[in-house]
C-alpha positions in Angstrom: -10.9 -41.5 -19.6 -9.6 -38.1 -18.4 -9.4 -37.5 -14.6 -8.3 -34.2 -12.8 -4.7 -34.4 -11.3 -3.9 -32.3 -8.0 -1.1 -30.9 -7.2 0.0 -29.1 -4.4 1.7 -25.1 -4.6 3.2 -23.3 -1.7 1.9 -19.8 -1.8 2.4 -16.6 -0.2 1.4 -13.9 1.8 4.7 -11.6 1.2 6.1 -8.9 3.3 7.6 -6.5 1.9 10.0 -4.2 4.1 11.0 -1.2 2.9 14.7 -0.5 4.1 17.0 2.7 3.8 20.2 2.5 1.4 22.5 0.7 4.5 19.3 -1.8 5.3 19.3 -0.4 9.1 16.4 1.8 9.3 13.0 0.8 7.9 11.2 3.5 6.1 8.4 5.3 7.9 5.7 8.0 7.3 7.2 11.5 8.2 5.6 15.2 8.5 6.9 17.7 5.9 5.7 21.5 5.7 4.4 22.6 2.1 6.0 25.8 2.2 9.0 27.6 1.9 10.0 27.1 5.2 9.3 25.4 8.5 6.4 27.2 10.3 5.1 28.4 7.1 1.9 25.9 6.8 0.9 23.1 9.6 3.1 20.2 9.1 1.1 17.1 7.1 1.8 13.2 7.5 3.5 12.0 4.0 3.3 8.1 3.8 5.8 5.6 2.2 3.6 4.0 -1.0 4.7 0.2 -2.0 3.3 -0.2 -6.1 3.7 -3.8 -7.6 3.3 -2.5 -11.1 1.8 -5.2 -13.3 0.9 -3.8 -16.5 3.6 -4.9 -18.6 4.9 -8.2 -16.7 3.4 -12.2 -18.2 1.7 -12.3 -15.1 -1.2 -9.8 -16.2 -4.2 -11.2 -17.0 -2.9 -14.6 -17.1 -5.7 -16.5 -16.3 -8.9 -15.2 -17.1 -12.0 -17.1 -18.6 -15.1 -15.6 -20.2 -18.6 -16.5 -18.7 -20.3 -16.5 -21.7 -23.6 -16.6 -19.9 -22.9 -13.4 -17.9 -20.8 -12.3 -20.9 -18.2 -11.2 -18.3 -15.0 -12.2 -16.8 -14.7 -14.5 -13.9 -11.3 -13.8 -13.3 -8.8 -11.5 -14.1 -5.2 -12.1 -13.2 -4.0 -8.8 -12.2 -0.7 -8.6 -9.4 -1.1 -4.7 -9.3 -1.8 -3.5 -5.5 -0.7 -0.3 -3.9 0.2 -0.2 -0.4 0.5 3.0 1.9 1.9 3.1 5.7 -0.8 5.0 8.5 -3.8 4.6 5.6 -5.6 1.3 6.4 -8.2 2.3 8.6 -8.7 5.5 6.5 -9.4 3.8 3.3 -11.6 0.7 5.9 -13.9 3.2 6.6 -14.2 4.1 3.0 -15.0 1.0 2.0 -17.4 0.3 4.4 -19.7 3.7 3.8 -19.8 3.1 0.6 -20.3 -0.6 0.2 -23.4 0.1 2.9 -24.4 2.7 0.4 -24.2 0.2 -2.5 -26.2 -2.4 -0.3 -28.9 0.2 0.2 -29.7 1.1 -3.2 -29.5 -2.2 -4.1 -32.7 -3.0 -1.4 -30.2 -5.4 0.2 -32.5 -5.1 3.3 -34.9 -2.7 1.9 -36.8 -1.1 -0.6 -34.0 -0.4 -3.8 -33.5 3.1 -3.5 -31.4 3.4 -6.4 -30.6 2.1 -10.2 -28.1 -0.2 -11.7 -25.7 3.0 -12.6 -26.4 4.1 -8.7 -25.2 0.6 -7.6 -22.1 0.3 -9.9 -20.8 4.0 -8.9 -21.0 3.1 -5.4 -19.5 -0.2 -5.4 -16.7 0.9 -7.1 -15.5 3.3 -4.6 -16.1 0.8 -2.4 -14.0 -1.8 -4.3 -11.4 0.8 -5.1 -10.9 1.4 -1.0 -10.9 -2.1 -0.1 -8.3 -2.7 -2.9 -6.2 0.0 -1.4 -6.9 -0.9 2.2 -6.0 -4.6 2.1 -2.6 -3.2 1.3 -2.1 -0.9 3.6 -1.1 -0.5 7.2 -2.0 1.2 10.3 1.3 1.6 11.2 3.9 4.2 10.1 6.8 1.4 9.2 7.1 0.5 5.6 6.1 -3.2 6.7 3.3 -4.3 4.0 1.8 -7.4 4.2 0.1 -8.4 0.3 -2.3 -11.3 0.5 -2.9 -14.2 -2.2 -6.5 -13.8 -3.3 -8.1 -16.9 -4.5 -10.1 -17.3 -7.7 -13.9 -17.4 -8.0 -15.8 -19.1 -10.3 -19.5 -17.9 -9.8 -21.4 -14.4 -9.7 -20.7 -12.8 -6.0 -23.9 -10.7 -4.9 -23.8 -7.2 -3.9 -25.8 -7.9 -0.7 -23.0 -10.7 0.3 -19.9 -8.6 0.2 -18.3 -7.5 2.8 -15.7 -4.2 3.3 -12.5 -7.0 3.1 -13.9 -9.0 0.0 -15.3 -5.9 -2.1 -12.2 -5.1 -3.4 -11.1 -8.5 -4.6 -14.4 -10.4 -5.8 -13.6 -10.5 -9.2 -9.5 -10.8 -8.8 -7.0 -13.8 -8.3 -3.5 -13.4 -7.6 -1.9 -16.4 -5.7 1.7 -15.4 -4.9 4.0 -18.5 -5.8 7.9 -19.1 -5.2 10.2 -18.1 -7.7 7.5 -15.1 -9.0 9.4 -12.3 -10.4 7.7 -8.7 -9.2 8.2 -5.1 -10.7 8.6 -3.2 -7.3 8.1 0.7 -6.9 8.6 2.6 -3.9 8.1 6.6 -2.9 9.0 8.4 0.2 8.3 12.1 0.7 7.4 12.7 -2.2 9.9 10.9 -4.2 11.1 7.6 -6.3 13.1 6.0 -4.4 13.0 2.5 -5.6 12.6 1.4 -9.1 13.1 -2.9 -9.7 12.5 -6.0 -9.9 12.0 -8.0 -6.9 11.9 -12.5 -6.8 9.9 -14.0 -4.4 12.3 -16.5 -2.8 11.0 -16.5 0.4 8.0 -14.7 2.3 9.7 -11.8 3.7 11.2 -9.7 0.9 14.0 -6.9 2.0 13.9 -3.9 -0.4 16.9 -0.9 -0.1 16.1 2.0 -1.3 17.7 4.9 -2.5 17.2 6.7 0.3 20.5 7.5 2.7 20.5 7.9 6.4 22.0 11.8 7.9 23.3 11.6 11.3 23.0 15.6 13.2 25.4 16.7 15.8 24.4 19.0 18.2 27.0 21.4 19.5 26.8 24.2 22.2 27.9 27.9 21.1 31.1 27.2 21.3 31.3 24.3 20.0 32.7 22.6 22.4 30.4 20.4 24.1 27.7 18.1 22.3 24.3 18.7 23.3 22.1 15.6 24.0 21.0 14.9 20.6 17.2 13.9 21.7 16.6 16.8 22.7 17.8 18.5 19.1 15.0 19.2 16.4 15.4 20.0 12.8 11.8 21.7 13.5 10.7 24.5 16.1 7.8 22.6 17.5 8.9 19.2 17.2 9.2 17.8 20.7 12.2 15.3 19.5 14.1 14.2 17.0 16.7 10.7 16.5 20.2 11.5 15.5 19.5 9.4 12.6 17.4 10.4 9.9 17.0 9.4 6.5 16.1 11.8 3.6 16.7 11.3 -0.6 19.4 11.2 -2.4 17.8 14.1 -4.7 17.6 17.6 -3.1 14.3 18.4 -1.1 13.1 21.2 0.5 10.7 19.4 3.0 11.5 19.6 6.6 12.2 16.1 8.0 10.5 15.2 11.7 10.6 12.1 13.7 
């Protein structure tokens, strides 16, 4: 007589922190100009963007099973998320609209409004902003936070998801010791971290390519040192940190703290 054995797995809800070249200095979201020079356009919010790329690792698709009935998966194994610093609440609000949007054609609590295609185009905008928001921060540190998703087993109706669950309802990942994680990172603009990362522990430490630039400030003469928070790399910033952190590759963005 068969019988079902248990066993028991530790699993994780990683952070990732997203470090400079030294390790010092966390990565944050900074303002660059997009234009020849400072003062040429107003300054816009670039965010740091954490990728577990999954397309080519044994993890993808791992465990899936075909319902046969709905003629559909129930589960598909897929470790790709994509995190952004500052963009949580952004892509929350996304979710939400259009997952109340989906909800409405679908006569959730009314009259259907809408058809099947309606329904579908809706819910996956609303799926494809939870995904990205569950991800994401609210802060401007590169400190992301990835959560296991569990499997599911049945159908999940339209009129029972929520903002949170829409964009995981038909995707398991369970992050386990020992998991071996292609890891992408950009800031400003750029690449700055291309490799492989083993879960070992919970909090995971990435350095990046990018290296820290300390600014002296000097008076005419040269002589004395001005205070460097009152020094600014940009007219209209209102401070800057005498250390800041731009890419190894040239860039003609305007760094701001």
């Amino acid at each position: 007589m068969r019988r079902a054995a248990d066993f028991e797995a530790q699993v994780y809800n990683p952070v990732f922190r997203v470090f400079d070249k030294t390790g010092q200095h966390l990565l944050s979201s900074q303002y660059i100009v997009p234009g020849p020079y400072p003062g040429a356009a107003k300054p816009i919010l670039a965010n740091v963007t954490l990728v577990i790329a999954d397309d080519n690792s044994p993890y993808l698709y791992a465990s899936s099973w075909f319902n046969f009935t709905q003629r559909d998966f129930n589960v598909l194994t897929d470790f790709r998320l994509v995190g952004m610093t500052g963009m949580q609440s952004i892509w929350q609000k996304m979710a939400s609209d259009y997952l109340s949007k989906a909800k409405n054609l679908a006569g959730c609590s009314a009259t259907p409004s809408g058809n099947l295609s309606d329904v579908a185009n809706a819910l996956a905008y609303a799926a494809m902003a939870s995904w990205l928001a569950n991800s994401s921060t609210n802060l401007y540190s590169a400190v992301f936070t990835l959560y296991s998703a569990q499997p599911k087993t049945s159908a999940v109706s339209v009129c029972s998801l929520t903002p949170a669950t829409v964009g995981t309802y038909n995707i398991a990942h369970l992050f386990l010791p020992g998991m071996v994680l292609h890891v992408r990172v950009w800031y400003m603009g750029y690449l700055v971290y291309d490799g492989y990362v083993t879960l070992s522990k919970p909090t995971v430490d990435i350095r990046t390519s990018v290296v820290p630039i300390n600014v002296t400030a000097f008076t005419k003469d040269l002589r004395l040192p001005v205070d460097a928070t009152s020094a600014s790399l940009w007219p209209t910033a209102t401070s800057a940190s005498p250390t800041r952190a731009t890419t190894e590759k040239p860039t003609s963005a305007t760094l701001i703290c």
